[in-house]
N, C-alpha and C positions, 0 to 999 in steps of 0.2 A: 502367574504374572503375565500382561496384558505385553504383546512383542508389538501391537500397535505403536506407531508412534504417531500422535497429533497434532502435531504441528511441530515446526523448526526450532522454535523453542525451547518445547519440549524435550524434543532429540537433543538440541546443547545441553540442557542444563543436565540431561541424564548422562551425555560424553564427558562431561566434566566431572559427572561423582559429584553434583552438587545437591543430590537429592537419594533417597533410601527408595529400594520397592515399594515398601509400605505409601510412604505419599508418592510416588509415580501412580500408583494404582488408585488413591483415592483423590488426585489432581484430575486423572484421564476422567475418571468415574463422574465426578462433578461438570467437566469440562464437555463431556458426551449429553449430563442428564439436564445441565441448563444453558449451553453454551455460552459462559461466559466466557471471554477470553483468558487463554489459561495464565498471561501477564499477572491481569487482576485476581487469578485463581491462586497462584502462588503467594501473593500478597495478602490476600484473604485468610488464608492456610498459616499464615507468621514464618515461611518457606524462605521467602528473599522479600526484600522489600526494591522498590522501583529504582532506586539508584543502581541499585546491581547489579538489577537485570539489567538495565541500560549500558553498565560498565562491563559486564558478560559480551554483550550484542558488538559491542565497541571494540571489544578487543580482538574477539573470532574475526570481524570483517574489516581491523586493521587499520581503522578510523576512530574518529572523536565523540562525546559525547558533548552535543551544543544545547545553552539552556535558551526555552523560547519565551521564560517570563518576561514581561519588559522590554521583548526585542523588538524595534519597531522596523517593519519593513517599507524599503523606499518603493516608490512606482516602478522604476527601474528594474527596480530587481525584482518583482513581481508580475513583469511584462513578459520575460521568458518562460514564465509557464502561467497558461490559458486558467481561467478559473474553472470551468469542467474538466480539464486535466488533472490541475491539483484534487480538485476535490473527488472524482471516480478513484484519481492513483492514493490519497489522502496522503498528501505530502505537501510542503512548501518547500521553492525555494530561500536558502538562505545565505547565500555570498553565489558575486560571479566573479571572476577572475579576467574574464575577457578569453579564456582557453574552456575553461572545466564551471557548470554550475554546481553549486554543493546543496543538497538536496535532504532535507529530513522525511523518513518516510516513516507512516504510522506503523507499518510492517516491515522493517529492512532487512530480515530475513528471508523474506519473498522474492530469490533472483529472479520470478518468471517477471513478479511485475516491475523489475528493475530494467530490466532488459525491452521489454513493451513501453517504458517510461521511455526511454534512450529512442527506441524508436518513434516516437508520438513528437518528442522534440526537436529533434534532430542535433544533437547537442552528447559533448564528452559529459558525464553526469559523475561526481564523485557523492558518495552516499554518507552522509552522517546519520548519529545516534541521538533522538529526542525524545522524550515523552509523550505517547499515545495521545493524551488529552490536552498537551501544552497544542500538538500537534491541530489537535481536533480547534480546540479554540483561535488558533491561530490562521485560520482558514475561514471559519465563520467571519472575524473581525474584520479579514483584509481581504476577502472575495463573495462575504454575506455566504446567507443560510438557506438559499432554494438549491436545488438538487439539479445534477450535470443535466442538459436538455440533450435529446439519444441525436439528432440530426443535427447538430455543431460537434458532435464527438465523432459522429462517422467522417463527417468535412474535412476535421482536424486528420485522422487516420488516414484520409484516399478514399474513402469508402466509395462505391459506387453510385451514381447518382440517382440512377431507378432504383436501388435498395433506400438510400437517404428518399427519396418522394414516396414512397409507398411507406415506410417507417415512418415520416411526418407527419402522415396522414392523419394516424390514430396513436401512436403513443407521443410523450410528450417529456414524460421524468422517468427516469427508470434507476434502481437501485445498483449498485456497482455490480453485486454477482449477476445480476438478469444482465447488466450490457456484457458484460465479459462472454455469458453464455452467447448472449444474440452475435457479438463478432465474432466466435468461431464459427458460426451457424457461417455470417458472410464469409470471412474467408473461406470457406468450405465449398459455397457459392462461386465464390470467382475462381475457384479451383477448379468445379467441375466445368461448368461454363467452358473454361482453355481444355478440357478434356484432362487434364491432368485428376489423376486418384488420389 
């Protein structure tokens, strides 16, 4: 048996005893040899189906499950977060409170990009549970379908300006895991720069 674990998901559903070796081993197996997402892996497999898992994710993090069919989002509340943000973080917002925005994320299992989300807004962020694809479409509808631009995302973050003009130069759309890689490249950057290790 495979002591890997593949994602956070994963790890749940196997904390809870919600799945046998036999399919952990042939979810991993699948999920390594085509990477689909092992959401849709499980769902594939007749495993859990997507309510479930959404009701899983909901309850480990203490929060709700909110449906995004039908929900129409105001300008308002679409102004607090950037549409390269949402779209790099793949989340929308969905309630502000005037304190806390409430946030669906296509991954909410992912504290690192919860916690990078918190900081990119500057904002208390409470996290709700949605569906991946309600998620996905709901993003294209209310912020369109071209891809985050790398030198409005560095702006957004602080980034440095000679790294934003030298990036600008030549790249222009980049997929979320190439910026993720390219910002710790910079923060790495502004780090040695101050002499810090």
């Amino acid at each position: 048996m495979a002591e890997e674990i593949i994602s956070p998901l994963m790890s749940l559903v196997r904390s809870q005893s919600l799945i046998d070796d036999l399919q952990y081993e042939e979810v991993v197996s699948e999920a390594k040899r085509s990477g689909t997402p092992v959401a849709q892996i499980l769902q594939d497999f007749g495993i859990m189906d997507m309510g479930t898992i959404l009701d899983l994710m909901a309850n480990y993090l203490g929060t709700e499950v909110v449906n995004l069919k039908d929900r129409q989002f105001p300008p308002d509340l679409l102004k607090n977060l950037p549409a390269n943000t949402a779209k790099m973080y793949q989340c929308i917002p969905v309630e502000d409170d005037g304190s806390t925005l409430k946030v669906a994320l296509a991954d909410p299992l992912d504290t690192s990009k919860l916690d990078e989300l918190r900081y990119v807004v500057k904002r208390d962020l409470q996290i709700v549970v949605a569906d991946p694809t309600d998620i996905e479409k709901a993003l294209e509808k209310n912020y369109g379908s071209e891809g985050a631009d790398f030198s409005d995302i560095l702006k957004q973050l602080g980034g440095d300006e000679e790294i934003a003009k030298e990036v600008a130069g030549g790249v222009h759309r980049v997929d979320h895991y190439a910026f993720r890689r390219a910002r710790v490249r910079i923060f790495a950057m502004k780090g040695h720069r101050r002499g810090a290790c």
